[in-house]
N, C-alpha and C positions, 0 to 999 in steps of 0.2 A: 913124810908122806901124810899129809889131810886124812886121808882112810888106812887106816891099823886092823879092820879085821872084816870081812864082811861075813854074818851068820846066818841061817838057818836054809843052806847052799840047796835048794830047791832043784828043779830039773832044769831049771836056768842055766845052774854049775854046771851040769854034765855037760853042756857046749862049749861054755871057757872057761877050760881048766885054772885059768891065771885070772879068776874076778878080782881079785884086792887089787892085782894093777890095772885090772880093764877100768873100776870103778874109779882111783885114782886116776886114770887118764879124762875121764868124765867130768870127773871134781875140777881138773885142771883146767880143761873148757869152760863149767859155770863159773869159776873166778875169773877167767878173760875174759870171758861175755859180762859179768856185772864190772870190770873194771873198764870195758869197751863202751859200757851203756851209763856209766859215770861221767865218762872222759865225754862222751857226747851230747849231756845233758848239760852241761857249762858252758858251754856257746850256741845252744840252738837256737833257731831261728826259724817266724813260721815260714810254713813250707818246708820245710826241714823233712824227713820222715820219721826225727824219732818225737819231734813235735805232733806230730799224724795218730803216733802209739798213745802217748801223752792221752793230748785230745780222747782220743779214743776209749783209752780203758780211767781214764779219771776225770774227765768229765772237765775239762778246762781246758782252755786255747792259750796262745800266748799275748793275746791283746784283753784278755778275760785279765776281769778283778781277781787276784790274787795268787796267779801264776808263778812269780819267784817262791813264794812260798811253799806250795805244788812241787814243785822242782826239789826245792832244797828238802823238803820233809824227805820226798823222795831217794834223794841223793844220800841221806843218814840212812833210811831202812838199805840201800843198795852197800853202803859204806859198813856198816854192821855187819849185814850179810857177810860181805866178801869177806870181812876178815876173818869171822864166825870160821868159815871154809878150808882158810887159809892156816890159822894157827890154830887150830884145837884137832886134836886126834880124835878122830868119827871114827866109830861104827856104824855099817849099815846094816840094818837087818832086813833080810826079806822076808816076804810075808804075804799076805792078801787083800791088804787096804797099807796110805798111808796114813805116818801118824809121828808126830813128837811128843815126848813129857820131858820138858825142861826141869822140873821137878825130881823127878823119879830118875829120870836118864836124861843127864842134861848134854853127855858125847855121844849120841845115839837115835841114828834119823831110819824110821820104820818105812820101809817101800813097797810097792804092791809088786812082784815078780814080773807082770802085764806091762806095767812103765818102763821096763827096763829092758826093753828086747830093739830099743834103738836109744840112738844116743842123744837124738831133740829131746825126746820124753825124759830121759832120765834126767839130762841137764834141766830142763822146767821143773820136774816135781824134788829135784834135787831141793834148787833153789827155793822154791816153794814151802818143805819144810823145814828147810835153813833160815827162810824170815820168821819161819816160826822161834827157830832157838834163840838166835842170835837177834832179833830188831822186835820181838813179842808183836808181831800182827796176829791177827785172828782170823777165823772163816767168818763168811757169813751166808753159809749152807746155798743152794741154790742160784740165789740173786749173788752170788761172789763168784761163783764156781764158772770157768768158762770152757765153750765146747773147741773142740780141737782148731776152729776157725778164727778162735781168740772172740767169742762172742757172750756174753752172759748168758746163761741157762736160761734166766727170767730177769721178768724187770725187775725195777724198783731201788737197786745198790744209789745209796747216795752217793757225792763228792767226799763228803766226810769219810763214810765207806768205806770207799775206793781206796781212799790214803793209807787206810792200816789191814787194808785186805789181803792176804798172801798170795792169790791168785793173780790179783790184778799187778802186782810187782814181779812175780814168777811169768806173764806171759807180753809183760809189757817187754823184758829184757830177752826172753827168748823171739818174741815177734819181731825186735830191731836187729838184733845180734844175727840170727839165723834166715829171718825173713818168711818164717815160717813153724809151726809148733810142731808137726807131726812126720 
């Protein structure tokens, strides 16, 4: 099992009794969602809808200067992720914001108890800070950050950006996957 313990059992626990397997059934959705949103990204084509996400949250189409590459960055951060997911034994801890320190606890993904009371949320911000562990994307406070509609907070996220943003690869794959974040 991906998840080995989940900690600081909030009043969240008091509703399922059984979180290590609730979480692990979660875990096991964002792995077939980034391995559903891989498999998709290797033959799109525009008009496509995960070409639509694409466009969307990175800023480039498929007849745009420099889309395979767009793609394939992508397709490494989504390829890391999963496996990040897959073979390393997580803890989660719950808590009141999210957060990783690959450093400090590098089996060990911090959640906010609020993410986790369905299961779109918890697969996004899952994912979210599993690009952080496993593929080293960054925030970028505000302009990365996106509202439950899949929208940027504020402007300004460049292309560059985009590519190593956790956000934007957390709701690109839940926006294809799910068709929806929330």
């Amino acid at each position: 099992m991906p998840i080995t313990a989940v900690t600081n059992q909030t009043a969240l626990m008091r509703q399922n009794p059984n979180y290590v397997q609730y979480a692990n059934g979660v875990c096991y959705q964002a792995i077939a969602a980034l391995e559903n949103f891989n498999s998709a990204l290797v033959d799109c084509e525009e008009g496509d809808r995960i070409c639509d996400v694409i466009e969307r949250l990175f800023f480039v189409g498929p007849g745009d200067f420099g889309w395979n590459q767009v793609v394939d960055a992508i397709r490494v951060i989504v390829g890391y992720t999963r496996h990040g997911l897959r073979d390393t034994n997580l803890t989660i801890n719950v808590g009141w914001y999210n957060f990783v320190n690959a450093n400090l606890a590098p089996t060990v993904i911090n959640l906010a108890a609020v993410q986790m009371y369905n299961d779109y949320q918890f697969v996004r911000y899952l994912i979210h800070e599993a690009t952080h562990l496993f593929a080293d994307t960054i925030d970028h406070a505000e302009r990365g950050y996106t509202d439950h509609d899949g929208n940027y907070r504020q402007a300004g996220l460049t292309a560059a950006e985009a590519l190593v943003n956790a956000d934007s690869v957390a709701v690109a794959v839940t926006l294809f996957v799910f068709g929806f974040l929330n």
